[in-house]
C-alpha positions as CSV (number, residue, x, y, z in Angstrom):
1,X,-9.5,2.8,-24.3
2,X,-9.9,3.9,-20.5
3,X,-12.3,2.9,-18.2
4,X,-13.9,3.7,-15.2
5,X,-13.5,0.6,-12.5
6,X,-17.3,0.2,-12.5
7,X,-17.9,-2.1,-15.5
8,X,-15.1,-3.9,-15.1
9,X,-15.0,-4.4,-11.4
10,X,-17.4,-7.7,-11.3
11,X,-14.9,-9.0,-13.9
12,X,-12.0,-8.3,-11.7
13,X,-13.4,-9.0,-7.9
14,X,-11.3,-12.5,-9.1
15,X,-8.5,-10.5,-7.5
16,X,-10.0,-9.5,-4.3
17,X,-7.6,-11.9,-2.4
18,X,-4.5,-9.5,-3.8
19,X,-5.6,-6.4,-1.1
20,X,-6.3,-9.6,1.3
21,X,-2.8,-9.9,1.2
22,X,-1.5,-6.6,1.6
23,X,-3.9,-5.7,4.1
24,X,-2.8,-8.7,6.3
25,X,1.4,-8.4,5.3
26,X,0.9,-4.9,6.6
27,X,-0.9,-5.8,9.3
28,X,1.6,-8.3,10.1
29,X,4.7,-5.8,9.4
30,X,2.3,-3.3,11.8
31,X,2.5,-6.2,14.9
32,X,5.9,-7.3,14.7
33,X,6.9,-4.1,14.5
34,X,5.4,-3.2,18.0
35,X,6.3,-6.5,19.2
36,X,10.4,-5.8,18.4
37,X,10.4,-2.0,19.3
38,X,13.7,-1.9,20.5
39,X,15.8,-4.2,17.4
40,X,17.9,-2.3,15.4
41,X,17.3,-0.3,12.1
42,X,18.8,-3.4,10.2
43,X,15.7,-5.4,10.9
44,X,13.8,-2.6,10.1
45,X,15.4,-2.4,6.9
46,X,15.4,-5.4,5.7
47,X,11.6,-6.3,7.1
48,X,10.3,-3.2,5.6
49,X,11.9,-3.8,2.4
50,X,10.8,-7.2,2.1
51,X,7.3,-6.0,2.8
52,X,7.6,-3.4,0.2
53,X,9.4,-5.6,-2.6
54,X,6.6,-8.0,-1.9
55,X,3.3,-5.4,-1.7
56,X,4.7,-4.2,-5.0
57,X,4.8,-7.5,-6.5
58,X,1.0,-8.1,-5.4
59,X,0.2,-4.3,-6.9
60,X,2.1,-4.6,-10.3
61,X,0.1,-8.4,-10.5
62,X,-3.5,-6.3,-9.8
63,X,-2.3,-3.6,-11.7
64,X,-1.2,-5.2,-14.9
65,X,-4.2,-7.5,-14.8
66,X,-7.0,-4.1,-14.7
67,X,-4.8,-2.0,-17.6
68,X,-7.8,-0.3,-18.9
69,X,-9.4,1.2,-15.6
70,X,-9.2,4.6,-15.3
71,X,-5.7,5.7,-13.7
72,X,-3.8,2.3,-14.2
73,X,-0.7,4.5,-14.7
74,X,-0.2,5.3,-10.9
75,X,-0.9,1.9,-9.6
76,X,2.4,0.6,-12.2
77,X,4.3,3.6,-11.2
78,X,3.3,2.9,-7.0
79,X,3.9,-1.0,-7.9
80,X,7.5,0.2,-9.4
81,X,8.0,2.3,-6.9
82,X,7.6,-0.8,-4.1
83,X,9.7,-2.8,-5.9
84,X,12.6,-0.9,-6.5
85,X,12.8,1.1,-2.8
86,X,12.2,-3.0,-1.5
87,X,15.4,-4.2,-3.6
88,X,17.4,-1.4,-2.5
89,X,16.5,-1.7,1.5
90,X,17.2,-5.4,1.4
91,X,21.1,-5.0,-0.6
92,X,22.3,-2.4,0.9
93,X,22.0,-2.3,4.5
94,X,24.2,1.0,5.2
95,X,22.3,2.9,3.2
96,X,18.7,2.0,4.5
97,X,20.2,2.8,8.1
98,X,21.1,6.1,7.2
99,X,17.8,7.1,5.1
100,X,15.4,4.7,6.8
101,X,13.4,7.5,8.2
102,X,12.8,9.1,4.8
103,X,12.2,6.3,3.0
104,X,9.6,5.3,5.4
105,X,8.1,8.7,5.1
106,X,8.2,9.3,1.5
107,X,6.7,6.1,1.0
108,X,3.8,6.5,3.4
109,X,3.1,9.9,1.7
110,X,3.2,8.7,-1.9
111,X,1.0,5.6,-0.6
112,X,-1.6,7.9,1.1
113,X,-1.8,10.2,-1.9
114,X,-2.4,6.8,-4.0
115,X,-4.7,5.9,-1.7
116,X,-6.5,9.2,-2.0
117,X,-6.6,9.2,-5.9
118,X,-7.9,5.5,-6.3
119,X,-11.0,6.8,-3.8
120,X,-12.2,8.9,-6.9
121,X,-11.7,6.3,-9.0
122,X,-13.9,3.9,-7.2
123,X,-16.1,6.4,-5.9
124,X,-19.1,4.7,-8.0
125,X,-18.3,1.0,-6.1
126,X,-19.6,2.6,-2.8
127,X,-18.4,4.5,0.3
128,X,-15.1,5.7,0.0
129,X,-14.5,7.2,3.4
130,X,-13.0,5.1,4.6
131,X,-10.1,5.3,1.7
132,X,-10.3,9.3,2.0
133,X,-9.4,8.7,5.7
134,X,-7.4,6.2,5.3
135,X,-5.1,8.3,2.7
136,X,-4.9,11.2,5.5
137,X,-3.8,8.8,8.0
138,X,-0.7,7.6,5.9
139,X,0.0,11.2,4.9
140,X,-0.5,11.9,8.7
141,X,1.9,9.9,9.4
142,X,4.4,10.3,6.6
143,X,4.4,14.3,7.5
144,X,5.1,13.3,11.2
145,X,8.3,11.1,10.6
146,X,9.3,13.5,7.9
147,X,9.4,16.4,10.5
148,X,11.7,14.7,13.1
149,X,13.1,12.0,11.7
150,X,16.1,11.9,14.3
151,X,13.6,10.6,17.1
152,X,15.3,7.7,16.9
153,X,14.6,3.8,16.5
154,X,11.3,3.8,19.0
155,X,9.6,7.0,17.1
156,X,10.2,5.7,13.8
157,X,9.0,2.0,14.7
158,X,5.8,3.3,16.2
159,X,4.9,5.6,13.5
160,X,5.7,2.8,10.8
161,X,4.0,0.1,13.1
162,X,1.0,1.9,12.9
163,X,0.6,3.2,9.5
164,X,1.3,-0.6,8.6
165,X,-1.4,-1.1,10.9
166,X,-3.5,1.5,8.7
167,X,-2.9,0.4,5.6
168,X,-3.4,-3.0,6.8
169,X,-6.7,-2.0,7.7
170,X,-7.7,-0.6,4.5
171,X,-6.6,-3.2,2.5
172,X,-9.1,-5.5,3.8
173,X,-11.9,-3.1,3.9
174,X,-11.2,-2.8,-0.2
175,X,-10.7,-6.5,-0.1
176,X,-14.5,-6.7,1.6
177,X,-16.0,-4.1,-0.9
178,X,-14.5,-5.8,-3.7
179,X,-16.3,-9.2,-2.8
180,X,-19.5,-7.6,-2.6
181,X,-19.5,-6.3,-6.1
182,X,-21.1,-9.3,-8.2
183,X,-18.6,-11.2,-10.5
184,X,-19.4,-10.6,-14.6
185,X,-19.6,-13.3,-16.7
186,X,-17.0,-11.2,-18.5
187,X,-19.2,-11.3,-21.8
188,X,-18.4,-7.3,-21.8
189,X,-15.3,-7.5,-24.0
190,X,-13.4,-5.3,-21.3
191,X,-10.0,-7.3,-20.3
């Protein structure tokens, strides 16, 4: 049985700290990007799929843990994705230089379209503008790397530092709504 995130969100705000870190590895992928425009894709690479492999570790841990809300099935198959895209960026170099761009893109797309669908999930929690706008922004900026991908190293790190940045961002303002819903006692019977 499904349900909504409502009745079992007190029972799950245990978890908060997950999108705390997120939020702040993105945040911290977003300023060392800026801070190292001009290193080669290989840190790139391997950085961003270090970030991803460990964003979808944190994901598939929240996601496994809330199996009966309401849309569990793209949070495994977002988590999945993370994992495998950050295993392949971090062994084979070669190939993360020469698709870097897309990867980047694709995954900021996916991610904002995630982002998007888990604001109707949790639309009874409270305001989700702020994930509605933060889901455009990654699709934003997923469309703009898609578009010219051949910008080179400086384009692709400042779109990627700042939809880090973003989703950075986000993360915490879920992580903040999240500790403001009142824990259950978890007498509810809903695991």
């Amino acid at each position: 049985m499904t349900t909504t995130i409502v009745p079992v969100a007190g029972r799950n705000v245990r978890y908060w700290w997950i999108f705390l870190l997120r939020g702040l590895l993105f945040i911290i992928a977003g300023v060392l990007t800026f801070r190292y425009p001009l290193e080669s894709y290989v840190t790139l690479s391997i950085f961003f799929g270090v970030t991803m492999l460990f964003t979808g570790i944190l994901e598939l841990t929240f996601t496994l843990s809330t199996r009966k809300i309401k849309g569990w099935g793209w949070r495994l198959a977002a988590s999945l994705i993370d994992l495998i895209l950050g295993i392949i960026l971090i062994l084979d170099i070669g190939i993360s230089m020469a698709v870097l761009p897309f990867l980047v893109s694709f995954w900021f797309l996916f991610r904002g379209i995630t982002m998007l669908s888990f604001s109707g999930i949790v639309r009874n929690v409270g305001s989700t503008a702020w994930m509605i706008t933060g889901g455009i922004l990654l699709i934003f900026f997923a469309i703009l790397i898609m578009i010219n991908p051949v910008l080179g190293a400086v384009t692709i790190v400042t779109w990627t530092g700042l939809a880090f940045i973003v989703a950075g961002i986000f993360n915490i303002i879920l992580t903040i709504q999240l500790k403001k819903e009142p824990q259950s006692s978890g007498k509810n019977g809903i695991d």
